[in-house]
C-alpha positions as CSV (number, residue, x, y, z in Angstrom):
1,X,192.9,47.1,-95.0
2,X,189.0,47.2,-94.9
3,X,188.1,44.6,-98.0
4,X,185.6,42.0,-98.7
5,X,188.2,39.5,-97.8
6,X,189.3,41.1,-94.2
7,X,186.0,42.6,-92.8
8,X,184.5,39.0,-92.6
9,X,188.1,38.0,-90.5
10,X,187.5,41.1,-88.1
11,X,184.0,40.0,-87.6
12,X,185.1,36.8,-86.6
13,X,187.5,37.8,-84.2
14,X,184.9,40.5,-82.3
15,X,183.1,37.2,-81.9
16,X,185.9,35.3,-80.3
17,X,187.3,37.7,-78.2
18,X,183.9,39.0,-76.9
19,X,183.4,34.6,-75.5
20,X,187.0,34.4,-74.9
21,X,187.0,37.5,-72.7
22,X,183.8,35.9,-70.8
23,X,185.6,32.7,-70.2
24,X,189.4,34.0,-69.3
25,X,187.1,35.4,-66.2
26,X,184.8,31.8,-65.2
27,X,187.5,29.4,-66.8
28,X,190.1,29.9,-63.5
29,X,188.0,31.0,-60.6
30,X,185.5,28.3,-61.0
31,X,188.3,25.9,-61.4
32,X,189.6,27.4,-57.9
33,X,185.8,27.2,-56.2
34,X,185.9,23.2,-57.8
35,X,189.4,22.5,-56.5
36,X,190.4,25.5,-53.5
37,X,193.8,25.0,-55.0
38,X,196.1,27.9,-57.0
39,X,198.4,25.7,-58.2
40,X,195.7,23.2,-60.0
41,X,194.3,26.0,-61.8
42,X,197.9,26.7,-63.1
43,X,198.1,23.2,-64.1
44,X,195.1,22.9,-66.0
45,X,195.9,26.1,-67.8
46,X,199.5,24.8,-68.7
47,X,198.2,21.6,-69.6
48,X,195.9,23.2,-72.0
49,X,198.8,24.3,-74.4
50,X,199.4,20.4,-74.7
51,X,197.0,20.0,-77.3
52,X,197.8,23.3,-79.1
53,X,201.3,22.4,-79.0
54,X,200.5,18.9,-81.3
55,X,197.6,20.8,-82.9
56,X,199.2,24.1,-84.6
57,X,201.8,22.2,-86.8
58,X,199.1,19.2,-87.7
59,X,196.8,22.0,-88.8
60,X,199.6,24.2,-90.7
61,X,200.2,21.0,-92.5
62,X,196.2,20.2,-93.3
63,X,195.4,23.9,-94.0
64,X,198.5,23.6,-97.0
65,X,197.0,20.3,-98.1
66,X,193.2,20.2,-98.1
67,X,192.6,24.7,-97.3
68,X,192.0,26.8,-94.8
69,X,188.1,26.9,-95.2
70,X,187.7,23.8,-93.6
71,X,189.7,24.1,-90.5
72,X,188.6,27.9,-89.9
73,X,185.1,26.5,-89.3
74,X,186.4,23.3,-87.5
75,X,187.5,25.0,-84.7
76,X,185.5,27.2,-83.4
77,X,183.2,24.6,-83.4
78,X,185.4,22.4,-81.4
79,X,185.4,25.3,-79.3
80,X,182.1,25.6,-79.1
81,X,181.2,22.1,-78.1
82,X,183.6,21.8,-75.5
83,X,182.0,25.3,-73.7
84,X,178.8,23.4,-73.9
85,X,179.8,20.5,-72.1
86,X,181.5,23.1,-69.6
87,X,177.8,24.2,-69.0
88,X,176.9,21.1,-67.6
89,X,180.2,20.1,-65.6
90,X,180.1,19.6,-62.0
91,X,183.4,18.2,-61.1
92,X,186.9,19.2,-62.1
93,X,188.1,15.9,-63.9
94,X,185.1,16.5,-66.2
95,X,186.0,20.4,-67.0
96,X,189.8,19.5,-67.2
97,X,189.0,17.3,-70.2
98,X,186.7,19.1,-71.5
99,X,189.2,22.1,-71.4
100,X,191.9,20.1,-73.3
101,X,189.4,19.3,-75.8
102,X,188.3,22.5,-76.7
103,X,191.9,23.8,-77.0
104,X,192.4,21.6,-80.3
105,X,189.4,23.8,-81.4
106,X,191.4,26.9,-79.7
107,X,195.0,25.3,-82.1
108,X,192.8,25.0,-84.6
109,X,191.8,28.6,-85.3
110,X,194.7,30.3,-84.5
111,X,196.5,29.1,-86.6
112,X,194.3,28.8,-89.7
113,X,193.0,32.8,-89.1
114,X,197.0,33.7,-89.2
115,X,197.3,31.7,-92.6
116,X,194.5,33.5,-94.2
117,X,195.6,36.9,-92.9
118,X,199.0,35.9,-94.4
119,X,197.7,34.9,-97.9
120,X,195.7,38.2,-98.4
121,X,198.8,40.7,-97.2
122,X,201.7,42.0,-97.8
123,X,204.5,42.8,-95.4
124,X,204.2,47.1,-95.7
125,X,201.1,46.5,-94.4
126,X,200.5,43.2,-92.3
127,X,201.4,45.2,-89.0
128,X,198.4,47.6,-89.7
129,X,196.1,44.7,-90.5
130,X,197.5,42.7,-87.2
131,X,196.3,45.6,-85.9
132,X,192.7,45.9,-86.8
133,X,192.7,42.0,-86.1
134,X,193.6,42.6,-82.6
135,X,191.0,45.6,-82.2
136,X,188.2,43.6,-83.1
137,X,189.7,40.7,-80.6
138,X,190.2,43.8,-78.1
139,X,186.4,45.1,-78.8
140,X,185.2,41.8,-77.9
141,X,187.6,41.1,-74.3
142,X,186.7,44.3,-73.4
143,X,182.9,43.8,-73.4
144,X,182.7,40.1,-72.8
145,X,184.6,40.2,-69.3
146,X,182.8,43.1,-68.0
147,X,179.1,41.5,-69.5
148,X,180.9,38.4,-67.9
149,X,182.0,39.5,-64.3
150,X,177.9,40.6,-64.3
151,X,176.4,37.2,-65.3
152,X,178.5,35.4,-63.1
153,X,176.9,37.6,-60.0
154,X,173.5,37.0,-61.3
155,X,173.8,33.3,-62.8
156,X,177.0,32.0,-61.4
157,X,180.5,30.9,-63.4
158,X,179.0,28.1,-65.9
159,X,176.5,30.4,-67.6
160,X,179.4,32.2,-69.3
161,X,180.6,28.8,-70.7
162,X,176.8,28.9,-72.7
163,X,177.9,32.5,-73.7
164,X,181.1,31.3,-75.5
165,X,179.4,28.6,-76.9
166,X,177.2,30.9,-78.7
167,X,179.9,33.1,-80.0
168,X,182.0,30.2,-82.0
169,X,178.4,29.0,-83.2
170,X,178.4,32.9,-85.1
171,X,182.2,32.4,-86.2
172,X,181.2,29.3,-87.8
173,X,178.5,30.7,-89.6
174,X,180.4,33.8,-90.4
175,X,183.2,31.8,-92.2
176,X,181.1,29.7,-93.7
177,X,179.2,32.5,-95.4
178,X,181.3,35.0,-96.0
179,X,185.4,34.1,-96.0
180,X,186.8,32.6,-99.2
181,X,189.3,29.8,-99.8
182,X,192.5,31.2,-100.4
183,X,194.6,28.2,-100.7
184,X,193.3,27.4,-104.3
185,X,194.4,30.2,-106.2
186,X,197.7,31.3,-104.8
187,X,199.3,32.5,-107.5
188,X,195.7,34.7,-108.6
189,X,195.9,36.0,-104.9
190,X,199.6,36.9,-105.7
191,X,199.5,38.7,-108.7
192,X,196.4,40.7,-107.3
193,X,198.8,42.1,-104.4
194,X,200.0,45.1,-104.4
195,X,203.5,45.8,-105.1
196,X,204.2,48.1,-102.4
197,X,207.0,46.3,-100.2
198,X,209.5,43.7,-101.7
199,X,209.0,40.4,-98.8
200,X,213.1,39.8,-98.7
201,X,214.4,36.7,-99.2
202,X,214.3,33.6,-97.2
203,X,216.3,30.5,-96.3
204,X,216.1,27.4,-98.0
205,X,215.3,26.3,-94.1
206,X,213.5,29.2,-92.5
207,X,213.7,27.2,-89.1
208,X,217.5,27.6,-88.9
209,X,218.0,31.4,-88.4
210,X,218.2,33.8,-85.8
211,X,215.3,35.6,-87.2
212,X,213.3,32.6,-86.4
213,X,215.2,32.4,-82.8
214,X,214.0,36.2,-82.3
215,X,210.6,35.5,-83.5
216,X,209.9,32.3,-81.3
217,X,211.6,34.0,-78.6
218,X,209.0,36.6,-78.9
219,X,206.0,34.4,-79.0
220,X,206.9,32.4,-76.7
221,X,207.6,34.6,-73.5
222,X,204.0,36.9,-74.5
223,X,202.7,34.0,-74.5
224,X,204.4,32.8,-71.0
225,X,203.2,36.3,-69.6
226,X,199.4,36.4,-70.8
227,X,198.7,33.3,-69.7
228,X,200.4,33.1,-66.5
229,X,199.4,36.6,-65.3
230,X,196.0,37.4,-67.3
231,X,194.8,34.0,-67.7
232,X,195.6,32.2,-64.4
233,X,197.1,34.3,-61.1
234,X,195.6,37.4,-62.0
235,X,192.4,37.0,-61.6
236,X,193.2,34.0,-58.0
237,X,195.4,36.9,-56.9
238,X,193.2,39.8,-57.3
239,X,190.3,38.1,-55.2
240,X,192.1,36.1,-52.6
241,X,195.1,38.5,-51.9
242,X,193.6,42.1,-52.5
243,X,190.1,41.0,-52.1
244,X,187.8,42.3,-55.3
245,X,185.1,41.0,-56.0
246,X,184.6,38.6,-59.4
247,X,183.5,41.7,-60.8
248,X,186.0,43.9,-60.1
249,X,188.4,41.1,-61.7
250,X,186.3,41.2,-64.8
251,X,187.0,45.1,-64.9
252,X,190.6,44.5,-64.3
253,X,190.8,42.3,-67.2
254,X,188.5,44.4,-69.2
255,X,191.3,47.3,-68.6
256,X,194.3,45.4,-70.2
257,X,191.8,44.6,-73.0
258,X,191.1,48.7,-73.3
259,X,194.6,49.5,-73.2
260,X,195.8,47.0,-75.7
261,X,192.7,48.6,-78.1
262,X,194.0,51.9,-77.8
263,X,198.0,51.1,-78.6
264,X,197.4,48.3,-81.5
265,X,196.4,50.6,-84.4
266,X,199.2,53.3,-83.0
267,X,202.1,50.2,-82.9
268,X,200.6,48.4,-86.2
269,X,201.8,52.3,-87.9
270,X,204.9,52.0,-86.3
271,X,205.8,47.9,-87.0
272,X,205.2,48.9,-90.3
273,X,206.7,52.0,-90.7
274,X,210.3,51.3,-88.3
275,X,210.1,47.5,-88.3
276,X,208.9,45.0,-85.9
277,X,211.5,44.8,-83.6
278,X,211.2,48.5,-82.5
279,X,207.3,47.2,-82.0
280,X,208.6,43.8,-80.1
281,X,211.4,44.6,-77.6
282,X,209.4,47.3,-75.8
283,X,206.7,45.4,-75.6
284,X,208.4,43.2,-73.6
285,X,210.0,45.5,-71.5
286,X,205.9,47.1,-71.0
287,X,205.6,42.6,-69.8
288,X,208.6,43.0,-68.0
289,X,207.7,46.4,-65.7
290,X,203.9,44.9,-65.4
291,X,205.1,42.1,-63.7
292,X,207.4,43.6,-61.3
293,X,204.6,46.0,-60.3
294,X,202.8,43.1,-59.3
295,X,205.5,41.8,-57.1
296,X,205.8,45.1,-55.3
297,X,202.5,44.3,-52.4
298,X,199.0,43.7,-52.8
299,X,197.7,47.4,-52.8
300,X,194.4,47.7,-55.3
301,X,196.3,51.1,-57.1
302,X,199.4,48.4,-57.6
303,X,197.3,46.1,-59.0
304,X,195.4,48.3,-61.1
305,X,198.4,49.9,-62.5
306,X,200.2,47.2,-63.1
307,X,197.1,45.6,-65.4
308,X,197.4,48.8,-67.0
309,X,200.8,48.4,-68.1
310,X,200.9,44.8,-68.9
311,X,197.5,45.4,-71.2
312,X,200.0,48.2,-73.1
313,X,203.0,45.6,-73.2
314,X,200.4,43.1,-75.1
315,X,198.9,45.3,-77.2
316,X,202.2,46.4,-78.5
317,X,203.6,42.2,-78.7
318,X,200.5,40.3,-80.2
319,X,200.2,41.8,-83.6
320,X,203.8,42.6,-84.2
321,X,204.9,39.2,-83.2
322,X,202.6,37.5,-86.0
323,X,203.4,40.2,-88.9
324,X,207.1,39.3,-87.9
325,X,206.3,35.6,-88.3
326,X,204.0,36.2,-91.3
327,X,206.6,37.6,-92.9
328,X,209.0,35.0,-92.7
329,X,206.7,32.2,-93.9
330,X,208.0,30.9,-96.9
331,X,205.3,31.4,-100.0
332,X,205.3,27.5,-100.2
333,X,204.7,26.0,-96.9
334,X,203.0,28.7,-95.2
335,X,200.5,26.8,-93.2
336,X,203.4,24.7,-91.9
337,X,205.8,27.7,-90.7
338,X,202.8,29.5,-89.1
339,X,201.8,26.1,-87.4
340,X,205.1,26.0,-86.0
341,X,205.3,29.2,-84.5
342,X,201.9,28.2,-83.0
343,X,203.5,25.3,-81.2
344,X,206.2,28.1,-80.0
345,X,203.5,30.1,-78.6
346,X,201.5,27.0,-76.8
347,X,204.5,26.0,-75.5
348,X,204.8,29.6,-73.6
349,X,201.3,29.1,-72.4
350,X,202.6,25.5,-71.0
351,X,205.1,26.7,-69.2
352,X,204.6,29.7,-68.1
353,X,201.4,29.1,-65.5
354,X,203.1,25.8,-64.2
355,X,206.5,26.7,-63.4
356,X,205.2,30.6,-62.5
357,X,202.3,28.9,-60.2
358,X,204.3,26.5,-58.6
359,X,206.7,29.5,-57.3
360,X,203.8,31.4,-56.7
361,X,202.2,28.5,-54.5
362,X,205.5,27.0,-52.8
363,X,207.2,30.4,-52.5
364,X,205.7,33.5,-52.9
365,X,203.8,35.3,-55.2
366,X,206.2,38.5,-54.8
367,X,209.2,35.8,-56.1
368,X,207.0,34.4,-58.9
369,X,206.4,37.9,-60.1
370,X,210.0,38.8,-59.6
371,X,211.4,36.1,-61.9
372,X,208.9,36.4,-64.2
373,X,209.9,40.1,-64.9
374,X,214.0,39.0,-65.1
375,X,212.8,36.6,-67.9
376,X,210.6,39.3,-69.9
377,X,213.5,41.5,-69.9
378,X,216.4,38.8,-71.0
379,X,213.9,37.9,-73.4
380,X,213.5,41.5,-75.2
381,X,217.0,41.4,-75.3
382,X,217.4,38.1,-77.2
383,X,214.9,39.8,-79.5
384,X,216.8,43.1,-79.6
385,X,220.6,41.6,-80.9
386,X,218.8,38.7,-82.7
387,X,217.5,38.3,-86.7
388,X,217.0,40.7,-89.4
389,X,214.4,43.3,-89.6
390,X,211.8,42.2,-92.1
391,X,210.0,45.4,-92.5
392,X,209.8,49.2,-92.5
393,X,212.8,51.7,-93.2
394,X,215.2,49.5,-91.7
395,X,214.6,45.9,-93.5
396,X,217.3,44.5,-95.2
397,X,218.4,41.4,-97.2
398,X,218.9,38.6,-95.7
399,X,222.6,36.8,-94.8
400,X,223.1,33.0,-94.2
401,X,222.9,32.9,-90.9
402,X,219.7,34.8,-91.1
């Protein structure tokens, strides 16, 4: 798991997560001081997934045609630019744009990090190596909000858009230096695998399964629940209902981070070892119960506990979700079914904060939390009867309708 090819990848995503942290605490509270409005700040985080929604499958396709060098270095400085710009914004039309532009960078990277991992694993171990991908992400959302939550008391909100900046400026130079093309020699890469895990069969059209239903499914509603709940009302909520302080948010946020640390290597084992679905369906459920803590009042223990829970519920999902897609990416077209599921995922992160902030703004946000619990828990059980199980003790060949 630890090779010249993956420490550069973990590096990279330390980097990311310790500016992405940073920013998931400026990005909607100075939105609300600029607009005084919960439900605008839902709407520019929904209508940041528009981008990553076009942007995942464009850069699937690219990363198949011309590598996955190039667009692993073109997006994080995207990213970068556009959290420069944010520096210098003073209205909300002019960080709204500048928002959507950066999440092309945002498409960009996600996708193309997923490809490599994919190219240099092998399914017995992908949920392990998911793992230490999200541990570095983790190591870096736990630090960066609480460094965050600090900087904003001391320099204000727009300082820790400089701060993000900086971090995509060391991702580019880290891939730049020190992560290899892997598109070039596929069939090199191949035969240097180990042979440890037979990847079963796939469909001539890996789209029209229910293992692809289960795995967008999955994607999707984590996806839904991160970025309604950690990314948008969380942090409104926590300082205009319970009344913390910005940072007491950032250590809220920097507790889900902690918890999703801790579970990732422990869930990686077990996705590996019992499959992903035993790894996926509770981890909704954990999405599910986080949630409906949340709708039960405004207490600061309810609020804590309920971070608590919803940081184990995404440790558990993120890693297991993209070893599940990873592993049914056909060898040829890789890029492409990877950039799909992207779109799945930016699609959650669409809808999720707008139709779960306009019930929170026009109703209530006990109701918004309410129905966004029902639909975590219908969702793990789509994922439960759905698809085969690609990996550990209980994968199996696939059938047609698989």
């Amino acid at each position: 798991m630890f090779t010249p090819a993956t420490v550069p990848i973990y590096y990279s995503f330390f980097a990311w997560g310790f500016g992405t942290g940073a920013q998931q605490l400026a990005r909607p509270l100075f939105a609300y001081a600029l607009t005084g409005n919960e439900f605008l700040v839902a709407l520019m985080i929904s209508m940041n997934a528009i981008p990553r929604i076009v942007t995942g499958p464009l850069t699937g396709y690219l990363a198949d045609r011309i590598g996955r060098k190039p667009l692993a270095i073109l997006g994080p400085s995207l990213r970068g630019l556009s959290n420069l710009g944010q520096f210098f914004a003073t209205d909300f039309p002019t960080f709204f744009a500048l928002e959507f532009m950066g999440q092309v960078g945002v498409s960009m990277w996600g996708t193309t990090s997923n490809v490599l991992l994919a190219d240099i694993t092998t399914t017995s171990e992908r949920g392990r190596v998911q793992a230490l991908r999200q541990m570095s992400t983790r190591m870096g959302l736990v630090t960066g909000p609480a460094l965050g939550g600090v900087l904003a008391v001391a320099f204000g909100f727009p300082s820790l858009f400089l701060l993000n900046a900086v971090t995509k400026l060391f991702i580019v130079v880290i891939v730049w230096l020190k992560v290899e093309e892997t598109r070039l020699e596929p069939m090199e890469m191949e035969k240097a695998r180990p042979a440890v895990h037979h990847q079963p069969t796939l469909a001539a059209n890996p789209y029209a399964t229910r293992s692809f239903v289960a795995v967008a499914v999955a994607v999707a509603f984590t996806s839904l629940a991160n970025a309604a709940v950690l990314l948008t009302l969380l942090p409104v909520y926590a300082k205009e209902v319970v009344g913390v302080s910005e940072s007491a948010v950032g250590l809220l946020i920097s507790i889900a981070a902690a918890l999703s640390f801790v579970v990732a290597y422990p869930n990686g084992m077990l996705a590996d070892r019992l499959g992903r679905k035993a790894s996926i369906v509770p981890s909704l459920l954990f999405l599910s119960l986080g949630s409906l803590v949340l709708s039960a009042g405004g207490a600061y223990g309810l609020l804590v506990l309920a971070v608590a829970v919803h940081g184990i519920g995404e440790g558990m999902a993120m890693g297991s979700n993209q070893a599940y897609a990873m592993d049914q990416a056909p060898e040829s077209g890789r890029g492409r079914f990877l950039g799909v599921v992207q779109m799945v995922q930016a699609l959650g992160a669409f809808v999720g904060p707008l139709t779960v902030g306009a019930i929170y703004q026009g109703v209530s946000p006990a109701v918004a939390f309410t129905m966004l619990a029902t639909s975590l828990a219908i969702a793990a059980a789509v994922v439960g009867v759905s698809g085969r199980e690609t990996a550990g003790r209980r994968a199996r060949p696939r059938t047609p309708a698989e």
